[in-house]
KEKOLMAR-585264 format. One record per residue: residue in one letter; x, y, z of N, C-alpha, C, O, CB in turn. Coordinates in steps of 0.1 Angstrom, whole numbers. Glycine has a CB too. Layout:
// residues N
residu nX nY nZ caX caY caZ cX cY cZ oX oY oZ cbX cbY cbZ
A X Y Z X Y Z X Y Z X Y Z X Y Z
...
***
This chain:
// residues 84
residu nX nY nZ caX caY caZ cX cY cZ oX oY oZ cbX cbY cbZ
X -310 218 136 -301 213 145 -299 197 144 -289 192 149 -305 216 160
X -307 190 139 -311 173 140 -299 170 130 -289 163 132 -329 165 134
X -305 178 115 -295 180 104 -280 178 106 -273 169 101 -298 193 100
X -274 188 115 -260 191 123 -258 176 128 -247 170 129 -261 203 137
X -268 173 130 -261 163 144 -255 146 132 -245 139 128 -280 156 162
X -265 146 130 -270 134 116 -252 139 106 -241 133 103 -293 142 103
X -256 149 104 -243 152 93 -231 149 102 -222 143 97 -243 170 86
X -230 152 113 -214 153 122 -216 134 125 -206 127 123 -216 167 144
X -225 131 127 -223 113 133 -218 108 115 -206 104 115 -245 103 141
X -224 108 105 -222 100 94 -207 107 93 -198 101 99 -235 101 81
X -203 118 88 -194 120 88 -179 112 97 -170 106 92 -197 130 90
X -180 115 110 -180 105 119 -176 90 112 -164 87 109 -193 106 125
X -186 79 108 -188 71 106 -174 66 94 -167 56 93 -202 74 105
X -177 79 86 -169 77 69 -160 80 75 -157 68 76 -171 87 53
X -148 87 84 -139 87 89 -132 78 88 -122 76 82 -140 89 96
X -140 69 98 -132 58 110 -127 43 98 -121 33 103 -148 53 126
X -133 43 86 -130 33 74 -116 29 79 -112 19 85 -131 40 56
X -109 41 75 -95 37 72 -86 25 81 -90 25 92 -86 50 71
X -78 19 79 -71 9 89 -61 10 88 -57 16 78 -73 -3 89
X -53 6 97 -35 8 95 -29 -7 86 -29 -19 88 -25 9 115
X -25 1 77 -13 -12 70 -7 -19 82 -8 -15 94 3 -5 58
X 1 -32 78 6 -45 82 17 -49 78 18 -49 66 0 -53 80
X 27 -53 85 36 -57 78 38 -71 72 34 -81 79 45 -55 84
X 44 -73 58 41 -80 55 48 -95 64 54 -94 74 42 -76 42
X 46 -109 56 53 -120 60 65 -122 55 67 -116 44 47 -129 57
X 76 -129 61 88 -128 56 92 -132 39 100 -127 31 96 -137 66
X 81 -146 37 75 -151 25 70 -141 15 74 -142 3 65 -158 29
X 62 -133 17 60 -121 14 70 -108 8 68 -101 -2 54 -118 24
X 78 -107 15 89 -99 14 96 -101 4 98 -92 -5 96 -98 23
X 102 -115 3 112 -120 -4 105 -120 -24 111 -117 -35 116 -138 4
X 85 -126 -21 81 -123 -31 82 -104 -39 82 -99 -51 68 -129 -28
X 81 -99 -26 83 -84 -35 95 -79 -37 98 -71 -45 77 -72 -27
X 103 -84 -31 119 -78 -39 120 -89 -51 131 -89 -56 136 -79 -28
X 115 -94 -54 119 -103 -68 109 -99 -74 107 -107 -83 120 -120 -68
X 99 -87 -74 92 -83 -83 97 -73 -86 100 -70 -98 81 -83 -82
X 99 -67 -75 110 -52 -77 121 -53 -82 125 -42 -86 115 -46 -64
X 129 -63 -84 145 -65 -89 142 -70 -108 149 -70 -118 156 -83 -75
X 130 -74 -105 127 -78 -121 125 -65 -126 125 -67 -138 113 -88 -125
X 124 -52 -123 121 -34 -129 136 -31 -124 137 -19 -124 106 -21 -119
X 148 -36 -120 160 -34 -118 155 -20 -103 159 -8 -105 169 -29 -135
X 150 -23 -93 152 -17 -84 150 -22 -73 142 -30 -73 149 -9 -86
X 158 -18 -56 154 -25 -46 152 -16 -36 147 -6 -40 162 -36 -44
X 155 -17 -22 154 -10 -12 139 -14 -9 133 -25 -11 158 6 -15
X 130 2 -2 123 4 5 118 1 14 126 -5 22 120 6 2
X 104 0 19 93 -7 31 86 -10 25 84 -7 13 86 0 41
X 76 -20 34 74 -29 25 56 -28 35 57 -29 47 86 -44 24
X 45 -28 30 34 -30 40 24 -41 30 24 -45 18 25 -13 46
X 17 -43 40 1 -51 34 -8 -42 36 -7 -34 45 -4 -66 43
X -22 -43 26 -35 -34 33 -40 -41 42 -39 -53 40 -46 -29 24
X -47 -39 51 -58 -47 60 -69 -48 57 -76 -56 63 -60 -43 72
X -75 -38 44 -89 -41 43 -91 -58 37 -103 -60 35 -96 -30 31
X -83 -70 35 -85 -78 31 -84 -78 14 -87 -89 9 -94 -81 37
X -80 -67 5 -77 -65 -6 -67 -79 -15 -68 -86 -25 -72 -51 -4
X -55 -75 -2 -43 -81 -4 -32 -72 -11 -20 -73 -11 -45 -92 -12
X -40 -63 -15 -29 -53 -20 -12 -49 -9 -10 -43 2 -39 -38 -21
X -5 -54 -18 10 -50 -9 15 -36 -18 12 -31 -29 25 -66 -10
X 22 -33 -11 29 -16 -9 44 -18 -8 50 -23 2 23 -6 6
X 50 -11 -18 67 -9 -13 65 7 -18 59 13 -27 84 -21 -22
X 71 9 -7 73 28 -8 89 31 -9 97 23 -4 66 37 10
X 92 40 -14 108 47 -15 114 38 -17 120 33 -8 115 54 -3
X 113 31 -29 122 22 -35 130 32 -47 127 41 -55 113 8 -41
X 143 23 -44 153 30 -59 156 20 -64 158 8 -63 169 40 -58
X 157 31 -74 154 31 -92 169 35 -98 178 44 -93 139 45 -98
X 170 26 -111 180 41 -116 179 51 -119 187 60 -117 186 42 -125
X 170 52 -123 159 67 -128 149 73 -118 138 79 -120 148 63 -142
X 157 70 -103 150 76 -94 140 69 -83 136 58 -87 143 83 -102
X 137 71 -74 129 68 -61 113 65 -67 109 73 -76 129 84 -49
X 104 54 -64 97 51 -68 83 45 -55 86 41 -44 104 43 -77
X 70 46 -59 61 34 -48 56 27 -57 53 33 -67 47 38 -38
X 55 14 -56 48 -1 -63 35 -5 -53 35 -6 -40 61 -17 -64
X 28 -5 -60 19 -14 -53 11 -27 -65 4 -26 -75 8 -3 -45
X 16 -39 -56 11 -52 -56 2 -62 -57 -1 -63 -45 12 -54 -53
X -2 -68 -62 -15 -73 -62 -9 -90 -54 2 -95 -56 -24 -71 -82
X -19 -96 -47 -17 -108 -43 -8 -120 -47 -2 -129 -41 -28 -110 -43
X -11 -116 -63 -4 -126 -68 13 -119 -71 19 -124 -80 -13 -133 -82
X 19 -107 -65 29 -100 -66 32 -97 -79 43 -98 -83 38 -105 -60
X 21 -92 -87 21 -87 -104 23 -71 -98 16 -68 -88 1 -92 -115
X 29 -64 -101 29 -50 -102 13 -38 -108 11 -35 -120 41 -49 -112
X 8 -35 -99 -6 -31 -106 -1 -10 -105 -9 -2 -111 -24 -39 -92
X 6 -7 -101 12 4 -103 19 6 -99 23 0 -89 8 11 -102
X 29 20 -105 44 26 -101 43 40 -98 40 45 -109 55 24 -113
X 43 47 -92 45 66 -89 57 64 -85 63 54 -79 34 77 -77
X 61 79 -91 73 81 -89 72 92 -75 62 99 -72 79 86 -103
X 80 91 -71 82 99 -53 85 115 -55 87 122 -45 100 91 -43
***
């Protein structure tokens, strides 16, 4: 039973990590569509992570070749693309 309890609290614990994204700064924004328009695509939303990473996020961005997510590294370098 101790086992149960111990396993349900840590569990618990690993849960609660995650944080809610942020929206970015207006400064910010304008840096990710000029990273995005340099891959010839624009649109989407736009977030920050909160773990302090810096990692920024544009989700459902188009493409000519289709709907895309970028995500950003601090210095707004493109560190990956999936396609939607």
């Amino acid at each position: 039973m101790k086992q149960i309890i111990t396993i349900v609290f840590v569990s618990m614990l690993c849960g609660t990590g995650a944080r809610a994204d942020a929206k970015p700064t207006d400064a910010e924004v304008t840096k990710i569509k000029e990273a995005l328009a340099a891959f010839g695509c624009e649109g989407g939303t736009y977030e920050k992570e909160t773990e302090g990473s810096g990692v920024l996020e544009a989700d459902d961005v188009k493409c000519k070749s289709g709907q895309y997510d970028f995500r950003l590294d601090r210095d707004f370098k493109v560190l990956a693309i999936t396609r939607d």
